[in-house]
N, C-alpha and C positions, 0 to 999 in steps of 0.2 A: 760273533764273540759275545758273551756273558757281559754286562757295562753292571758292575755292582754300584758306580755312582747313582746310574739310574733309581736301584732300590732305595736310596737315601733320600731321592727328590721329596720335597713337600707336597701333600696331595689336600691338604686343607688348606680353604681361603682365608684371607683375615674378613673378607665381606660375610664369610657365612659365619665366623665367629662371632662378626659384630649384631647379627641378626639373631644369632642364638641372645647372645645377653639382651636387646630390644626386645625379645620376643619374650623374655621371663617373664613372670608375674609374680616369682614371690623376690622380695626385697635381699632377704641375706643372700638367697641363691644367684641373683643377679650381679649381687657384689663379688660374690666368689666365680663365678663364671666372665666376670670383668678383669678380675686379675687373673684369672687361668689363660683368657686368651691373648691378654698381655704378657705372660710368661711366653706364651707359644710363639707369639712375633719373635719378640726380642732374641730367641731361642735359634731360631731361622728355620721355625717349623711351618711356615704357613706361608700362603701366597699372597702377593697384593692384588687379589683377582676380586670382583666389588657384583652385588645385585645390580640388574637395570632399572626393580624398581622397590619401595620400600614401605613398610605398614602408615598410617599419619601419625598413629601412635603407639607406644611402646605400650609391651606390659606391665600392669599394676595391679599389685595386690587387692584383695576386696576392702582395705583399711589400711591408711586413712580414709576416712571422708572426705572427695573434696570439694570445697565449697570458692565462693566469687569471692577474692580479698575483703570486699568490704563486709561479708558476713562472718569473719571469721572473732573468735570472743575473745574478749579484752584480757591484756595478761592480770595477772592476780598481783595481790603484794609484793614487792621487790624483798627478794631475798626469801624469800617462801621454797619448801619446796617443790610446791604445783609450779612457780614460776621456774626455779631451775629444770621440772621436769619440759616446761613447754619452751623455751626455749634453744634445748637441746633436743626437742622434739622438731624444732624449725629449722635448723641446723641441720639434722638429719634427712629431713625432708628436701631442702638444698641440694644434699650430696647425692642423695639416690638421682634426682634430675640430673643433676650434673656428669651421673655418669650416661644416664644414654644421650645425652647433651652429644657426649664426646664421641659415641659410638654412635651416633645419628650424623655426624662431622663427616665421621670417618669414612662412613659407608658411603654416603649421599654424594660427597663431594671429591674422597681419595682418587676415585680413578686415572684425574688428570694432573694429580698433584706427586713430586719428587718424592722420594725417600725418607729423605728429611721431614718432610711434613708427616707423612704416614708416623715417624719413631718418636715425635714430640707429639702427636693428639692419641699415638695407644699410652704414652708415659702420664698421661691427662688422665686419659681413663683410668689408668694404675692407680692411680693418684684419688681419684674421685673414689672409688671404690675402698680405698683404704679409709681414708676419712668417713663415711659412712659406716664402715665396721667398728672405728674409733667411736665414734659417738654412738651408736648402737649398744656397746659395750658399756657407755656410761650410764643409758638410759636403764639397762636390765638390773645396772649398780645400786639405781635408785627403784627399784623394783615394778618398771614400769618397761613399755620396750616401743618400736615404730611401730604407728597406726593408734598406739592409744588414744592420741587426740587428732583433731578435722587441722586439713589441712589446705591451701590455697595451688591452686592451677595456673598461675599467671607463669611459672616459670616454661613450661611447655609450649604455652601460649607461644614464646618466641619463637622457639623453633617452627610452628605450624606457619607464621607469619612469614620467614625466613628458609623455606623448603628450597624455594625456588631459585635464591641469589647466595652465590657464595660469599660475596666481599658482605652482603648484608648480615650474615649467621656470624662471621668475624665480628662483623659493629657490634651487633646488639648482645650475644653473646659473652664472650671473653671480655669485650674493653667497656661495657657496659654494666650487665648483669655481674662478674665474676667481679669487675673492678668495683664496685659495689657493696661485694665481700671484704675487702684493702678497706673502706671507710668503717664499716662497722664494726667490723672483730675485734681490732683493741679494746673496744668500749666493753663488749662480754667479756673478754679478758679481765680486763679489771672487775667486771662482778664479781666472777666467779673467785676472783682471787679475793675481794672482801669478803664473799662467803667460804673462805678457808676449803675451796675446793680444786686441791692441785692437781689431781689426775684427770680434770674436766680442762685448767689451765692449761695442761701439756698439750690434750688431744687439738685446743685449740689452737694453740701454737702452733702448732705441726699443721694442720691447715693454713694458719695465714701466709707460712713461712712457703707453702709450696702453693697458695693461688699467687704470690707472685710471679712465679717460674710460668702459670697457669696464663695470666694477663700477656705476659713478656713472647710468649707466644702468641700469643692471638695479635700483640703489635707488631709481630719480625715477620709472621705471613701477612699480616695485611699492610703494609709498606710494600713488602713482597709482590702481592697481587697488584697495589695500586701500582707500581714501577713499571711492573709487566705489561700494562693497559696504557700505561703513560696518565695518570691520573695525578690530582695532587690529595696528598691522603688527607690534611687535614677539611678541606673541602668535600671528600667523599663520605670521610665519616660525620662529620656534621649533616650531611644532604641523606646519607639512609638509616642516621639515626632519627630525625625530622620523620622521615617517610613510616619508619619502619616499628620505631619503639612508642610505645605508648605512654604518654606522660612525659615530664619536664626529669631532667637528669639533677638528685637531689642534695644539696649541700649540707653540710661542711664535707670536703674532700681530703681526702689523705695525701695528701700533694707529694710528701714524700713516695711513699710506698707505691702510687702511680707512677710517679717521676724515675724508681727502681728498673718499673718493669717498663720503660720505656714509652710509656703513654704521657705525653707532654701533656702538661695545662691547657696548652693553646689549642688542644684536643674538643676538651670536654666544657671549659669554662663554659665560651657561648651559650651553650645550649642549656645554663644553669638558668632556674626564676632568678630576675636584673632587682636586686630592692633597689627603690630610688632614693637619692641621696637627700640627708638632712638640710634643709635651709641653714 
């Protein structure tokens, strides 16, 4: 007999969708092929069927430039617009990583992971990609667009670092590099709001407001994971951010806006430079 359900199955993966976006190389196209295949999940178009193995690195445009952090050139005058253009230029460059961040997650590490997990890192990717289109749009506002200016490679860096251990791509990822985002976008925020730039203020907004949903996952699976292993999590993440991240974890910290997404103080302190105390 005829099973018409049959015809209705899903016959694409979300591994091969995640690979298509990794595998781009031009930036907007990447961003829209990040939300298409996030539409397709959500949709209950696609399977949670994964590569066994994956590129070291994603596609990237021929521009930016990118160059070693400490080469990269000093910002200009505060409140300039070469300054507003460069650091909306940083911003953006953040978020194009951040999406195959999330699609490098997905792919690498989905296969053994619930449901749950799989609907919270494509809503990331959603996420990620939207925010890049945000800023994208501001930058063409001010007549310049991504790739105009050289940009730094440390954010990738993580993940190469991190290929191999899951509970580590959670450390150093999410509750490190993203939490990271929680300490400093206020402070843009208020630039851009003395430079009487609200359409730049909203787009950032709407990033801060959704890397916390962003962090709060990467703490409710790695509690997750540590539980699963019988680990204690604040001793895990202190011991493979040691290992794993490069450098001292940087203060002043958003103590709120961590404390939100459920990354407790007694997380990250530690591992903060100790200044010694006044005679």
């Amino acid at each position: 007999m005829f099973n018409s359900a049959m015809t209705n199955a899903p016959t694409q993966t979300l591994g091969a969708m995640a690979a298509q976006v990794l595998g781009c190389d031009d930036a907007i196209l990447k961003a829209r092929k990040s939300r298409e295949a996030a539409s397709l999940w959500q949709a209950g178009a696609l399977v949670a069927s994964f590569p066994k193995a994956l590129p070291a690195r994603p596609g990237r445009p021929q521009k930016p430039q990118l160059l070693p952090p400490g080469e990269m050139p000093r910002r200009r005058k505060a409140g300039s617009l070469a300054t507003r253009i460069a650091l909306l230029h940083a911003v953006a460059h953040i978020e194009l990583n951040a999406i195959d961040l999330a699609w490098d997650l997905i792919a690498r590490f989905g296969a053994d992971m619930p449901r749950d997990f799989l609907d919270d890192w494509v809503g990331v990717a959603d996420d990620e990609a939207r925010h890049f289109m945000l800023i994208s749009d501001r930058l063409i506002a001010y007549g310049s667009a991504y790739g105009e200016l050289p940009a730094h490679d440390g954010l990738w860096e993580a993940a190469i670092n991190t290929a191999d251990c899951f509970e580590a791509r959670l450390a150093v990822v999410p509750l490190v590099l993203e939490a990271r985002g929680l300490d400093v976008t206020p402070s843009m925020i208020a630039r851009f709001q003395s430079m009487g730039d609200s359409e730049s203020v909203e787009a950032l907004s709407t990033i801060y407001h959704d890397e916390i949903g962003h962090v709060a996952a990467g703490a409710r699976w790695f509690h997750w994971h540590c539980e699963r292993l019988g680990l204690d999590p604040e001793k895990s993440f202190q011991s493979l951010v040691t290992r794993y991240f490069r450098g001292a974890l940087k203060p002043p910290f958003n103590v709120e806006a961590r404390s939100k997404a459920g990354l407790a103080e007694s997380f990250y302190q530690p591992l903060a430079p100790q200044t010694a105390e006044k005679p």
